[in-house]
Structure formats: C-alpha cells, structure tokens
RODO-2510 file (C-alpha; in nm, 4 decimals, decimal comma):
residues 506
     n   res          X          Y          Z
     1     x     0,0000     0,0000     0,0000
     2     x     0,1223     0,3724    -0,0561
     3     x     0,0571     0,6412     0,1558
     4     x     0,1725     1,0096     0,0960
     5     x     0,3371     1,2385     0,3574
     6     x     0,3644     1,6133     0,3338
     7     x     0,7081     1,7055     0,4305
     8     x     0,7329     2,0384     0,3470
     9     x     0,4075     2,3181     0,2866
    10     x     0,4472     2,2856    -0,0848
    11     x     0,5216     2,0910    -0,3746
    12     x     0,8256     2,1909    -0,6553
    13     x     0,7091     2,1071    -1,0228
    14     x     0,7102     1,7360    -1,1353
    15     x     1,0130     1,7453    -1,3781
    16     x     0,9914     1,5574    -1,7134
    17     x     1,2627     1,4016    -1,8456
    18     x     1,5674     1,6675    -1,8289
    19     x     1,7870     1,6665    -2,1083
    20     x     2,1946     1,6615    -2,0818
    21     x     2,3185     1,6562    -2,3951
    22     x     2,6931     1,4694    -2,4869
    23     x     2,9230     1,6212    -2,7477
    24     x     2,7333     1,4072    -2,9819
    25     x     2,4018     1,5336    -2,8994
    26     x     2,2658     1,2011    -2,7328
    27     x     2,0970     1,2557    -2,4112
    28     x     2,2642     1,1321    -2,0203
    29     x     2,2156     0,8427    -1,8658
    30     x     2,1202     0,7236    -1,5087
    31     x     2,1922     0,9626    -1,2067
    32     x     2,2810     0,9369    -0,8395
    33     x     2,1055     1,1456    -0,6111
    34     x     2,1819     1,2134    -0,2365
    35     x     2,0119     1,3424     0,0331
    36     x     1,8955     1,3393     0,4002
    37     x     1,5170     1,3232     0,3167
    38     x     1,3738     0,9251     0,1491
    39     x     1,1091     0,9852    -0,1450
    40     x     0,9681     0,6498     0,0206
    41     x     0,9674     0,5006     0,3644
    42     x     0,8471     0,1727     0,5062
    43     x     0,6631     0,1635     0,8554
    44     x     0,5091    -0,1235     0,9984
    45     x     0,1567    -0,1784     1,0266
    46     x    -0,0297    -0,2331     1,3624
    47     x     0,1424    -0,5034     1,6162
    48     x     0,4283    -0,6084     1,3092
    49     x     0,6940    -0,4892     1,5331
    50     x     0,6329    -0,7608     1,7736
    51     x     0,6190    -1,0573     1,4867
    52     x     0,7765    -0,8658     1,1632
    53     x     0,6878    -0,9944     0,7993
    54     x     0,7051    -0,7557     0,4860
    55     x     0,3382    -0,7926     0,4197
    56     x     0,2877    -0,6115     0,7419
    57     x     0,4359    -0,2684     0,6409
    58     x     0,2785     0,0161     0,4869
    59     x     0,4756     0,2491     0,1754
    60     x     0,4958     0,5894     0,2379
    61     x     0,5282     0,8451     0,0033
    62     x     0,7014     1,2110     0,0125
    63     x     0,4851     1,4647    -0,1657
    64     x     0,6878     1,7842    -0,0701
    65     x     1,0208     1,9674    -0,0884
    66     x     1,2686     1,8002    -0,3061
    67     x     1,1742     1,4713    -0,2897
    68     x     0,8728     1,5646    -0,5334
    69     x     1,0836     1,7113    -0,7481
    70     x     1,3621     1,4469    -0,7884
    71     x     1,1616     1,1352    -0,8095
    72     x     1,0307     1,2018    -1,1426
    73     x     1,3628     1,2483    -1,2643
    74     x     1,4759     0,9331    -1,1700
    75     x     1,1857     0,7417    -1,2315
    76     x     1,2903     0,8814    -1,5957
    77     x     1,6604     0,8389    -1,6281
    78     x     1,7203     0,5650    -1,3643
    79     x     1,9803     0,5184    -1,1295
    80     x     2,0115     0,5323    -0,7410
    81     x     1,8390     0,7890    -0,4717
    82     x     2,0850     0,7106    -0,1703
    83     x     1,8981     0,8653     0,1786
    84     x     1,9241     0,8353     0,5560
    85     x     1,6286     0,5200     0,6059
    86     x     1,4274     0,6993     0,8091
    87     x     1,1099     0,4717     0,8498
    88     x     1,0790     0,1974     1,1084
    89     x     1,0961    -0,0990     0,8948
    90     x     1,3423     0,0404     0,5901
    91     x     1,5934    -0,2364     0,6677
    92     x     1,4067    -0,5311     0,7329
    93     x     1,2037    -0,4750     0,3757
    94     x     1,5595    -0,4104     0,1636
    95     x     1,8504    -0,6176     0,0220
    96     x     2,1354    -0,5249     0,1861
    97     x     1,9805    -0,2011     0,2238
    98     x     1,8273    -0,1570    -0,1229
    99     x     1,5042    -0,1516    -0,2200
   100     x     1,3242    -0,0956    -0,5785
   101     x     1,0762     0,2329    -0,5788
   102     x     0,7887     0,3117    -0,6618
   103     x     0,6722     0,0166    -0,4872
   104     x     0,4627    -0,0495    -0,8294
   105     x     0,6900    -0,0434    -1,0876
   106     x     1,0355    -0,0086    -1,0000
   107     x     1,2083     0,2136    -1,1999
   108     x     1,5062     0,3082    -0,9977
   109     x     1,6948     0,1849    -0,6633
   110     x     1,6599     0,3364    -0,3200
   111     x     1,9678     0,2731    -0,1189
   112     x     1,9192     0,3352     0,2702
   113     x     2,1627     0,4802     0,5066
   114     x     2,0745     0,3876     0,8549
   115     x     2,1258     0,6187     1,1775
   116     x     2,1519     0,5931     1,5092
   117     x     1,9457     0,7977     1,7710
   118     x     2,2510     0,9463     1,8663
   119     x     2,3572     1,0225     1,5243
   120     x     2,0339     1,1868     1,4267
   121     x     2,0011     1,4047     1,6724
   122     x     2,3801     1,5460     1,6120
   123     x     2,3840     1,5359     1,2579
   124     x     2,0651     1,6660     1,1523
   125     x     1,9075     1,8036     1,5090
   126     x     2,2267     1,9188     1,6065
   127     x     2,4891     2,0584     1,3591
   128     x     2,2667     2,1043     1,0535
   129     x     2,0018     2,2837     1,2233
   130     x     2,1421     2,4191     1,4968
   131     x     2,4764     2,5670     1,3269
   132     x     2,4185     2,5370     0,9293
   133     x     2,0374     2,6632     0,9106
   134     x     2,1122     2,9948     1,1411
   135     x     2,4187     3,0548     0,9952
   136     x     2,2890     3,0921     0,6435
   137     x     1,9727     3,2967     0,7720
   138     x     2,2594     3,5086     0,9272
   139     x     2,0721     3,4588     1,2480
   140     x     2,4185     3,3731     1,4585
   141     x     2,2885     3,4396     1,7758
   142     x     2,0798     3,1032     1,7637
   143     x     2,4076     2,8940     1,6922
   144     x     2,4659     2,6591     1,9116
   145     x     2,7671     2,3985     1,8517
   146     x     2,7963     2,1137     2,0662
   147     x     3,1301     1,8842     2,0384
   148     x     2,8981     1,6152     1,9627
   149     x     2,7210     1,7830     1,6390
   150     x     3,0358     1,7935     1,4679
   151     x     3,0943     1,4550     1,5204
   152     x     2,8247     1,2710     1,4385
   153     x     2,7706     1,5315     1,1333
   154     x     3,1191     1,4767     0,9968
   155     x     3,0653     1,0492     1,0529
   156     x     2,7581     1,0702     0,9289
   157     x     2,8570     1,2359     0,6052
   158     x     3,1293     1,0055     0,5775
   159     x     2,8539     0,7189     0,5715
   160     x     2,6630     0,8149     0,3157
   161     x     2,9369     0,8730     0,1088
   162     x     3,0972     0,5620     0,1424
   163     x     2,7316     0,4521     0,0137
   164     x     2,7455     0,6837    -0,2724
   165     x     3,1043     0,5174    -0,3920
   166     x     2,9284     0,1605    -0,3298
   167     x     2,6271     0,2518    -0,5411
   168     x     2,7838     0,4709    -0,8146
   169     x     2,9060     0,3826    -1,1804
   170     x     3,1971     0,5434    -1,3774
   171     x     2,9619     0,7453    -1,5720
   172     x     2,7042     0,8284    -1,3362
   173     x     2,6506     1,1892    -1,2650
   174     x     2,6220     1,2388    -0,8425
   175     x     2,4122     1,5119    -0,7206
   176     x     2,4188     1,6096    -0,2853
   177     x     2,1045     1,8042    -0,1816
   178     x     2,1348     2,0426     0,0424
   179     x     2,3150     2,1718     0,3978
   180     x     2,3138     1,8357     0,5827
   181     x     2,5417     1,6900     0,2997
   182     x     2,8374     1,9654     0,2715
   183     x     3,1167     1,7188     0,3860
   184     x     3,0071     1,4166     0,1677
   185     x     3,1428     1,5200    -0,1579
   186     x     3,4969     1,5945    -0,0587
   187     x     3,5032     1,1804     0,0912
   188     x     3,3738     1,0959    -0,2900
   189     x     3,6161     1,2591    -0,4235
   190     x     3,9035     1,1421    -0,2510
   191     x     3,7765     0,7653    -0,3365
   192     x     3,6734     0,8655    -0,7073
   193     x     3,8908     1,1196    -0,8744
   194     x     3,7408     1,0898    -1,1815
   195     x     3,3558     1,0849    -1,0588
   196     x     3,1624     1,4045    -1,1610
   197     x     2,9753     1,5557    -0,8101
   198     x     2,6892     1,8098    -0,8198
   199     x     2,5513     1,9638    -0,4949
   200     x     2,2149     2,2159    -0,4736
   201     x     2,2176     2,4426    -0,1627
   202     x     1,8450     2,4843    -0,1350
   203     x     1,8663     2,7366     0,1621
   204     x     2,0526     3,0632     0,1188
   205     x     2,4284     3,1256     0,1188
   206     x     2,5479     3,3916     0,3798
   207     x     2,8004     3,6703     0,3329
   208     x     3,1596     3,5584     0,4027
   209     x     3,1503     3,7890     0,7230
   210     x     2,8779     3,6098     0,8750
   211     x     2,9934     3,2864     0,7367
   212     x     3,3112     3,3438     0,9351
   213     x     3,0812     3,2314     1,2447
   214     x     3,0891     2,8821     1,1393
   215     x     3,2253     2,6521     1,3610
   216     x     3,4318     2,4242     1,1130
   217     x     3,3535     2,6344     0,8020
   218     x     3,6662     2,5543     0,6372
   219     x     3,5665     2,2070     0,6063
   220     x     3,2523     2,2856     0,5020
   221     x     3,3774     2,5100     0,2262
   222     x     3,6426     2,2514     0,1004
   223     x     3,3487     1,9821     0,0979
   224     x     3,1589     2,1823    -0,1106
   225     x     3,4723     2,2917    -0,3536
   226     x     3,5000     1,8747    -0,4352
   227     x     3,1876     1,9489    -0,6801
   228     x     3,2275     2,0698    -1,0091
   229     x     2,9245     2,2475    -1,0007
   230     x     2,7133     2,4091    -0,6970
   231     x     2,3676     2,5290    -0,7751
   232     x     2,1754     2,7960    -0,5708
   233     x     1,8509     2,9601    -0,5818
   234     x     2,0047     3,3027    -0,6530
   235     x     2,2596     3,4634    -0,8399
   236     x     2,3196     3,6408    -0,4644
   237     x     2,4115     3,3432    -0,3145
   238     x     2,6427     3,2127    -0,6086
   239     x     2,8106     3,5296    -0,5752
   240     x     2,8424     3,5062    -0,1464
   241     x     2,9882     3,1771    -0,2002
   242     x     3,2257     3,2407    -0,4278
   243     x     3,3450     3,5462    -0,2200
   244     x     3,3310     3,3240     0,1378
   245     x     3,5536     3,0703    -0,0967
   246     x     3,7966     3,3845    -0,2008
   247     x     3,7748     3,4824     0,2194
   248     x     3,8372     3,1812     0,3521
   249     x     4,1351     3,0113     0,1360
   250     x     4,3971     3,2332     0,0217
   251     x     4,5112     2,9902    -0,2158
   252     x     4,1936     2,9674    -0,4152
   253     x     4,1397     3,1415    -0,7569
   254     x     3,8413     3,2964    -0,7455
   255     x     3,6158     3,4964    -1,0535
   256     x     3,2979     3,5977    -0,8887
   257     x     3,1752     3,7679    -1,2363
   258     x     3,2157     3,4015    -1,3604
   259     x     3,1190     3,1884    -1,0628
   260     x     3,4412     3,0001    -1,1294
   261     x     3,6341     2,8800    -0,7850
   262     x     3,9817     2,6671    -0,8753
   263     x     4,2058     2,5582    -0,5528
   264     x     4,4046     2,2633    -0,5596
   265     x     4,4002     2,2187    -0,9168
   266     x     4,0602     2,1717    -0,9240
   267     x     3,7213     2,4175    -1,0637
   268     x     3,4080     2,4387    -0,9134
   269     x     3,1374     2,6724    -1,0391
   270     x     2,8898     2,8310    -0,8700
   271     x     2,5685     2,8019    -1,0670
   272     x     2,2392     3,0631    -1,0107
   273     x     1,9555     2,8266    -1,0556
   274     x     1,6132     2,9168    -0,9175
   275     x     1,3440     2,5792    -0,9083
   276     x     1,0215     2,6652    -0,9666
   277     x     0,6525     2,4826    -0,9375
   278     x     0,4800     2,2754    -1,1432
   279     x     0,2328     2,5924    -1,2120
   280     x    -0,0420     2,3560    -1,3967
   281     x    -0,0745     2,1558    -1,1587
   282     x    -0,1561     2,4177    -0,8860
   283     x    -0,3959     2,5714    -1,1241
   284     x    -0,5998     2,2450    -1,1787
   285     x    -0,5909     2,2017    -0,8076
   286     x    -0,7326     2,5302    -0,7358
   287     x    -0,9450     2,5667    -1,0184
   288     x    -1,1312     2,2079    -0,9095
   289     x    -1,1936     2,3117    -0,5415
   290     x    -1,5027     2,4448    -0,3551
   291     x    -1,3712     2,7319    -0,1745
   292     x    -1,6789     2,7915     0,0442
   293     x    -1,6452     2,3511     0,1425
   294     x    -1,2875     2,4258     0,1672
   295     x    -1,3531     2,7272     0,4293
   296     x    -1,5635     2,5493     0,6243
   297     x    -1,3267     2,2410     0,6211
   298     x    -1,0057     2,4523     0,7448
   299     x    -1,2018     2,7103     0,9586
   300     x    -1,4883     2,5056     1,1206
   301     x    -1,7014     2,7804     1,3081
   302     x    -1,3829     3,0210     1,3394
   303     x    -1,5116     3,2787     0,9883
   304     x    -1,9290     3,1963     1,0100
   305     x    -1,9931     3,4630     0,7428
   306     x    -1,8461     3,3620     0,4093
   307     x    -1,8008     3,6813     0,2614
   308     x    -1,4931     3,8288     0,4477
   309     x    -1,1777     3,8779     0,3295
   310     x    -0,9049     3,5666     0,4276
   311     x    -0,5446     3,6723     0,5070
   312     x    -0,3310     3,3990     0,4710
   313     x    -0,0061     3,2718     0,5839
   314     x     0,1569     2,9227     0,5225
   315     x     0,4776     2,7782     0,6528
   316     x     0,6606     2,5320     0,8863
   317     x     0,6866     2,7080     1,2422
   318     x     1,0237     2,7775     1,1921
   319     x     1,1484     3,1453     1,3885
   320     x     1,2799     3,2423     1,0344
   321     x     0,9732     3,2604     0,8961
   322     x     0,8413     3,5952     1,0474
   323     x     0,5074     3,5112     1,2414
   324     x     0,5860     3,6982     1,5106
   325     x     0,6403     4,0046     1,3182
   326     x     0,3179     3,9144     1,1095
   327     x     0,1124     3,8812     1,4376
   328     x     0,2782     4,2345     1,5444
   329     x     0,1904     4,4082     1,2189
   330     x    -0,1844     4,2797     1,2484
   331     x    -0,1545     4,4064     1,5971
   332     x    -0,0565     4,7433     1,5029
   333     x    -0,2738     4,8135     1,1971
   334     x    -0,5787     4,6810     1,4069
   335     x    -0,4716     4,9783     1,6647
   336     x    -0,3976     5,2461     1,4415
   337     x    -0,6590     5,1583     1,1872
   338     x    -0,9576     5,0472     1,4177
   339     x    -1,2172     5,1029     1,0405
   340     x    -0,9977     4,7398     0,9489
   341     x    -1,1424     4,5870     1,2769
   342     x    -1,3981     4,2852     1,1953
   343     x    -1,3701     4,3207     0,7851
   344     x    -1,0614     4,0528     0,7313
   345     x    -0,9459     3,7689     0,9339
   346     x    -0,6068     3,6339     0,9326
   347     x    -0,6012     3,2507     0,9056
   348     x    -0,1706     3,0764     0,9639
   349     x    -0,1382     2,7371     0,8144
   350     x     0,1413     2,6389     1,0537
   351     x     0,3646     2,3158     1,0366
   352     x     0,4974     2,1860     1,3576
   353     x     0,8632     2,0827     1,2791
   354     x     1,1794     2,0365     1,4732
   355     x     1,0025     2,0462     1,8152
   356     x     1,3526     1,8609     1,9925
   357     x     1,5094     2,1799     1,9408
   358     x     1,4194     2,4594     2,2258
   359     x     1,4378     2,7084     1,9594
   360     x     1,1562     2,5376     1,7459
   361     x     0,9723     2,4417     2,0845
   362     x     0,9914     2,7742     2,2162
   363     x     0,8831     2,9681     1,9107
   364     x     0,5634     2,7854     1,8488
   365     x     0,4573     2,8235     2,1931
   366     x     0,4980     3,2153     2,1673
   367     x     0,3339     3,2079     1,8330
   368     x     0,0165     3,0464     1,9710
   369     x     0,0362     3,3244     2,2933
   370     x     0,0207     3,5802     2,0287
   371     x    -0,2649     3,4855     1,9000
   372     x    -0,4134     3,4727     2,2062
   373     x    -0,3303     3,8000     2,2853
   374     x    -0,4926     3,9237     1,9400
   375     x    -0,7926     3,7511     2,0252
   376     x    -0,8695     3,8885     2,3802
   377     x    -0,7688     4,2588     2,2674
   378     x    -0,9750     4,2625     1,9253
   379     x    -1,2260     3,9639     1,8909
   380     x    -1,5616     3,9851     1,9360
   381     x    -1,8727     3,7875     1,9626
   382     x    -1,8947     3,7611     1,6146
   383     x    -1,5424     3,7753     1,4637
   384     x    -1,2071     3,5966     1,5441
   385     x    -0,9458     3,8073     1,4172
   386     x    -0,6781     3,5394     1,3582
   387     x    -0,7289     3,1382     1,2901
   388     x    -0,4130     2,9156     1,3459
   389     x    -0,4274     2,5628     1,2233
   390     x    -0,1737     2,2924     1,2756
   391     x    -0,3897     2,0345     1,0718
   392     x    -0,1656     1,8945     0,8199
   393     x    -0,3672     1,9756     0,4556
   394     x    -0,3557     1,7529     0,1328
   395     x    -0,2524     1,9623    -0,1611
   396     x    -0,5938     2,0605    -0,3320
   397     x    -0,7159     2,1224     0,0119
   398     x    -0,3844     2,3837     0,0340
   399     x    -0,4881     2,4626    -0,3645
   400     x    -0,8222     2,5377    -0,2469
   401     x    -0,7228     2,7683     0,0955
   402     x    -0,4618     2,9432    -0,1612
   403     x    -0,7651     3,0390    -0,3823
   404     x    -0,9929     3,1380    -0,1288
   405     x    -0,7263     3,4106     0,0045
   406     x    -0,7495     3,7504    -0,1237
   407     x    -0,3906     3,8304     0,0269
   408     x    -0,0737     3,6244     0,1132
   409     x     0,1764     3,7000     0,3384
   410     x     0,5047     3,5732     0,2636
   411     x     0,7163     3,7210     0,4560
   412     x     1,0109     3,5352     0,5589
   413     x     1,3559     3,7111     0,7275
   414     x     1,5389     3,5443     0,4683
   415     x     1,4366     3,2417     0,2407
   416     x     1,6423     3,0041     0,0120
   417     x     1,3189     3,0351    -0,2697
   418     x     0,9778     3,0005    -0,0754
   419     x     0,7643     2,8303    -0,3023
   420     x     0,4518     2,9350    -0,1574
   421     x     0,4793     3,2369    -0,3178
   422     x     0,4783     3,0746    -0,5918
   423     x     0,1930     2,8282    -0,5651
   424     x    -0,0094     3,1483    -0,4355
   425     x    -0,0337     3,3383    -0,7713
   426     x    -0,1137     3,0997    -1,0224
   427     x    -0,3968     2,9299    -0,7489
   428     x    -0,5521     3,2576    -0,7856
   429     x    -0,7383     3,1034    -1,0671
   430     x    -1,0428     3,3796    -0,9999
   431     x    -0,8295     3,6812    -1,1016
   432     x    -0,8288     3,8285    -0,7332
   433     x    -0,5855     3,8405    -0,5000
   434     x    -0,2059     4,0033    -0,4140
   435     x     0,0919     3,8312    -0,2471
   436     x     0,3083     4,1076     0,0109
   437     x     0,6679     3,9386     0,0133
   438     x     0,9471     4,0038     0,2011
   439     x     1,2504     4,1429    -0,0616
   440     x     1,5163     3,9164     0,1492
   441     x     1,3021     3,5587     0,0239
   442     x     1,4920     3,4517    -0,2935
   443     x     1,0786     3,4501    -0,4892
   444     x     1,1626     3,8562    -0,4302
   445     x     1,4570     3,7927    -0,7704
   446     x     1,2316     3,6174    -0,9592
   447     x     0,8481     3,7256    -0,9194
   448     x     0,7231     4,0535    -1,0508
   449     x     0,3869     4,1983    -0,9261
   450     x     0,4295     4,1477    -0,5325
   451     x     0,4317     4,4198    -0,2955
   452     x     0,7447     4,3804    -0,1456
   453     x     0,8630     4,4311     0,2473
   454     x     1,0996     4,4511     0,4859
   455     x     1,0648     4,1319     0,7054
   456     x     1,1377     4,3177     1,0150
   457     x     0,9536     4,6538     0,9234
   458     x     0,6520     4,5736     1,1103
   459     x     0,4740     4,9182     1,0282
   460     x     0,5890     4,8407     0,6622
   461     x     0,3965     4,4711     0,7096
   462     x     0,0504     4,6382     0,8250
   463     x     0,0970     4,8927     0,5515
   464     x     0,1182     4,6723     0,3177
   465     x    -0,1857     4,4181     0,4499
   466     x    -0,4040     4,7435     0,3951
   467     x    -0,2512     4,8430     0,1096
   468     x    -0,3170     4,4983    -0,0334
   469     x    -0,7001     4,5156     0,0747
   470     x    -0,7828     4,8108    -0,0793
   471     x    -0,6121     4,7769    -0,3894
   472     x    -0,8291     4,8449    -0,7023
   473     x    -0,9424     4,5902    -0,9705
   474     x    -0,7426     4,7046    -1,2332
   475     x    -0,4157     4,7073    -1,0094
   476     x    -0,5107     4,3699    -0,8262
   477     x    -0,5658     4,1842    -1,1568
   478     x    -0,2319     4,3873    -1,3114
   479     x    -0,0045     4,2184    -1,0682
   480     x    -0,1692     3,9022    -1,0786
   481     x    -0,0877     3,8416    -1,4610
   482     x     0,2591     3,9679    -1,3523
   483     x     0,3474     3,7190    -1,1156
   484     x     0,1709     3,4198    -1,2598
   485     x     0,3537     3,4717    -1,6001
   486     x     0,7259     3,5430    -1,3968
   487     x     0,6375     3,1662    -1,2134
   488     x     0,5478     2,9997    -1,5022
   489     x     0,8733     3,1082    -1,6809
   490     x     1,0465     2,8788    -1,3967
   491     x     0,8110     2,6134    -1,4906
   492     x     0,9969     2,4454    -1,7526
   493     x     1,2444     2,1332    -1,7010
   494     x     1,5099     2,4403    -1,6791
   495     x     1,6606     2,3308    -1,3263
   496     x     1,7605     2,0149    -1,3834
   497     x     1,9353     2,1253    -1,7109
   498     x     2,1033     2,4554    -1,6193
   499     x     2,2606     2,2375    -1,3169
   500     x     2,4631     1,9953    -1,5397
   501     x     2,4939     2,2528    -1,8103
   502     x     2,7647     2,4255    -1,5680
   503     x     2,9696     2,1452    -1,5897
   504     x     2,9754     2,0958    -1,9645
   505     x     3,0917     2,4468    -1,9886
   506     x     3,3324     2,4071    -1,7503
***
C-alpha cells in the first residue's frame, strides 16, 4: 500500500525528463542522487513490530520539498536515490539495504543509510540545524555547537558517502542536496577522482563575514569545492559563495563575475539556478476546489460569514519565517486603523517541525500566545481576528485555501526560494488576490507583481496588508498576470538542465 506524507508546505514542479546533452548530442544516462530526506519510507503496520513480515508494512510516500521534485527524474533516467532510512521498517524490507521504488513499478533503486538515535540528533538536530540553518539565515545568535554535532555530522557524512562510492558507476553523474550533505562530496572525491559531483544548496548562502561564524567552516567550504558544479537559488548566493571561498582560502582562484572557484588544481562553479513549481498543476488544483467547502473544512465555526476577506499565511513554524512580526503588524494596523477591525481575518497554516530543538519548541509556543493576545484585545462575539491551524492539509485542500485568500503574506527574514509564493499566484485562478513578500526571500529575484517588504519593518507589514485590501481591480488583476507569467517562466524542465549545463561548460 502507498501512503503520501507532506514534508514540506508545498510541492516543486514534477520534472519531465531533463535533457543533458553529450558532445554528440545524445541525451545522459542514469543519475545518483543524495540526500537526508527518502522519497519512500516503510513503517510497519499495527502489532508487526512484535512478529515482523514484509506484508505487514505500509509504503509511504514524500509529496513535498525536493523529494517531489527528484523522483520524477529518476523514475525517468534511472539510477540510485541514496537517503538516511528513516522509516521503522526500511531495513528489514531491503537487500542489503536496497530496495526498488515506486513500490509499483520499480524504476530506480533506493539505497538506505541507517542512523543511530545518537547520530540523528547530532547530525541533523544538532549541527545542521542548529549551526548550518542559522548561519545561512545570518541569524548567529541562535548557533549553538555542541562537540557532539560535529561529530556525528562529519561520521555521518562520511557514511553516506561511502554509500554513494558503493552505489555509483563510472559514468554516473552524483548530485548532494542540500546543507546536511556539505562534507560528503569531498570523501567521494578522494575515493573517485574521476567521478563528476553536483551539490544544490536549497537554503541561502550567507556573506563571508557572517559565514566566518561557522564553527568548522573551512571544512565545510572545502566539501563543497569537491563538486564541479554548486547550484543555488540566486545569483546572490552564487556570488556570497564564491566570495566566502575567495575569504576563507587564500590559495583559491576565485572569478565571482564568472562563478568560477579553482584551488588545488581543481574548478568548481557556482551556478544561479532558481526551481520553480509545477504551475499547472496548482492551477488544476485550485481551479477544481469548492472554496466555500474548503472554508468550512479549514475554519470550522472560526469565519461563520463567508463573505470576508481571508489573510493567509503558510509555513513550517520555523522562527525564520516571520510570524511573530506578522502577528505584530496585524496588531498594530488593528490599533492604528480600528475602520480594518472585523472586515478581514487572518487565518496561519502552521507546520509543527523540529520540536527537539528549544528554539523550534519555544517559538511555536509564543506564536500560539500571540494569538491569544490578538484575540482577547480585538475579537468579538462575532469575529475571530486570527485562525491558526496545525492540521496537516492535502494539496488541493492547500490549492483550495490558496484560492480562497485575497492576500498572502510571505514574509520570511530570509528564504532560500519560498515556493509558496509561488503556488499562491497561479492558485488565484479567480483573477483576485495580491501576495506582500518580504525582498530578502529569494521569490523577491524572480516574481514581478508582489508588494514587497521589509521582514522586520513591522509598520511596513501592516501597511502593506491594507494596502493589499484596498487595492483596485485594475491594479489587483495587473499584478496578478505579472506574477503568474514570472512563475510559469520557472516552470519548464530548466533546473535540472542549467545544473549539469555548468559542468559541460566548464
């Protein structure tokens, strides 16, 4: 059986086959991707844990984040997805930890990495989200580095690549995903001098200043600089990495113009590469659901009159996401404006996430006393001035709560893409409604037609949320067409091939 699991808010576009072209025009062949996150997991089902048999485990599915958007690529091309086995029966259902996915078909082999307790909570709970993740949100006063995070982070990079030189063929292309995978490549290389390495660093790339924080940056650097090509979201963080690079080792060669890094003989280029959504998709969604069912499903008795106005905010409750500055701007537009009282309500789709870290723990508890404290100083009898909903939401449900918004509030302090902003626009299948997003997001480079704020400007924020209600037709619809034709020029199969591109020019 196969399940689905929503591990991130959205969904990136399902990629067709991507085309990398040899010098004689044919296309490339199977591909090894690595990452922390499984596109499928096994669990067992009911008391199986007590008497184990495969028939007794349930397939799961990933649905968001980069899982959905790698799987169709190598359902396509074939090859290996190597991850950390996260689900309670991985192992006993593989080979020698490998396992044919889909489930139904086949088409390419998941090879499991499995992790301790101990080593998941320094690798990933420790030093990738409690050093890497602030650090590139240049949020250093939130870094905490425990002896232990670097040790379990370095062995357990050193695990999964000694599964990525078990797994991998002369010819095979490798691409790392993301921060909790910065040391691998440099072990690959050492083993494989010949093998060609990719890495994409989904979240943003801090300036070399703030990068100097980094307990063991140097190592993370010189893992990174083992890849011939390293793809980002922005041509701002291309450029911050290639300057930390230049900062950090004097040796290096370094062409920021170029995104071209050489040290030790060997190039590395830094590759702007923004992923988009698959926009159709999200516009079928939307355009199928019953916005007044889907209201009543997400709201319940919280908005009893279906006419007003929805606010909406969606993300993981993650302190770089700016609710608390979002609450704060409601707060103070509600006080200086008192006409806006009772004609909008603010509904947060929040995503509990990370909860063993106090930081995580700690923020969603103050985000749910804020809304407390909007509710006793402005609700009424007959109006609830914010909603906050933990449910988890299928995607047309999400498709559905886009399209019933009139405004979106994507406001992060700093953002690697967001791809809610995104998915907002083109739900907007009516023609109404206006996305306010924060300029330091990396959407803020690519979409045109937002209103655009300074995540910590929280007069800025409520100016905007009433600028954004009383906008005109004319205007409303103006930078609707904007935005929905700037995401669905990211909508091609352009990521995948600008990535390996890099390397044939290089």
């Amino acid at each position: 059986m196969v399940t689905t699991r929503d591990d991130s808010l959205i969904a990136p576009r399902v990629l067709s086959v991507p085309v990398t072209r040899s010098a004689d025009g044919s296309t490339g062949g199977s591909l090894v991707v690595v990452s922390n996150r499984e596109p499928y997991s096994h669990e067992w089902v009911g008391d199986a844990v007590a008497d184990p048999d495969e028939s007794d485990t349930r397939v799961t599915a990933a649905t968001g984040g980069l899982t959905s958007a790698l799987d169709p690529i190598l359902r396509s091309r074939g090859g290996t997805w190597v991850a950390w086995a996260s689900g309670g029966a991985d192992m006993a259902v593989a080979d020698d930890g490998e396992v044919g996915v889909p489930p139904d078909e086949e088409r390419y082999t998941l090879r499991r990495v499995p992790l301790s307790e101990s080593a998941v909570e320094g690798y990933y709970d420790g030093y990738a989200n409690q050093v890497l993740w602030p650090l590139c949100h240049e949020d250093t006063g939130r870094i905490w580095a425990a002896p232990s995070f670097w040790t379990q982070y370095r062995a357990v990079n050193e695990r999964f690549a000694e599964a990525v030189v078990d797994v991998t063929e002369a010819d095979q292309r490798v691409w790392f995903q993301d921060y909790h995978l910065a040391l691998a490549p440099r072990r690959v290389r050492e083993a494989r001098p010949d093998a060609t390495l990719h890495h994409f660093w989904h979240i943003p790339w801090p300036a070399p200043g703030v990068f100097a924080h980094c307990p063991h940056g140097g190592d993370v650097l010189d893992g990174l600089l083992a890849c011939d090509a390293v793809g980002f979201h922005t041509a701002e963080y291309a450029a911050e990495f290639c300057r930390t690079a230049d900062a950090t080792f004097p040796d290096a060669t370094v062409d920021v113009d170029s995104g071209v890094v050489r040290r030790d003989g060997h190039e590395t280029r830094a590759v702007a590469n923004p992923l988009g959504i698959e926009a159709d998709g999200v516009r079928r969604r939307a355009g199928a659901a019953d916005t007044d069912a889907v209201r009543r499903d997400v709201l319940g008795d919280a908005l009893p009159d279906p006419s007003i106005p929805l606010v909406l905010g969606v993300e993981r409750l993650d302190y770089t996401k700016g609710i608390l500055e979002r609450f704060a701007a409601l707060e103070h537009l509600w006080e200086t404006h008192p006409e806006r009282r009772g004609t909008f309500t603010y509904v947060q789709k929040a995503s509990r996430t990370r909860e063993s870290i106090p930081a995580y723990s700690d923020y969603r508890a103050a985000v749910h006393d804020a809304v407390d404290r909007l509710a006793e100083r402005f609700g009424t009898d007959d109006w609830r001035p914010v909603v906050l909903t933990e449910r988890r939401l299928d995607r047309d449900t999400l498709a559905g709560l886009y399209r019933a918004a009139d405004v979106a509030l994507v406001t992060p302090h700093r953002d690697g893409m967001n791809l809610v902003a995104h998915e907002y626009p083109v739900a907007c299948v009516d023609g109404e409604g206006v996305l306010v997003l924060s300029e330091l997001a990396g959407a803020a480079t690519t979409l045109d037609g937002a209103l655009t704020v300074n995540p910590h400007d929280v007069e800025a924020i409520a100016g905007a949320i009433d600028r954004a209600l009383g906008l005109d037709d004319d205007e409303r619809r103006a930078r609707l067409d904007r935005l929905c034709a700037t995401v669905d020029d990211l909508a091609g199969d352009g990521w995948v091939e600008r990535q390996f591109d890099a390397e044939e020019r290089a």
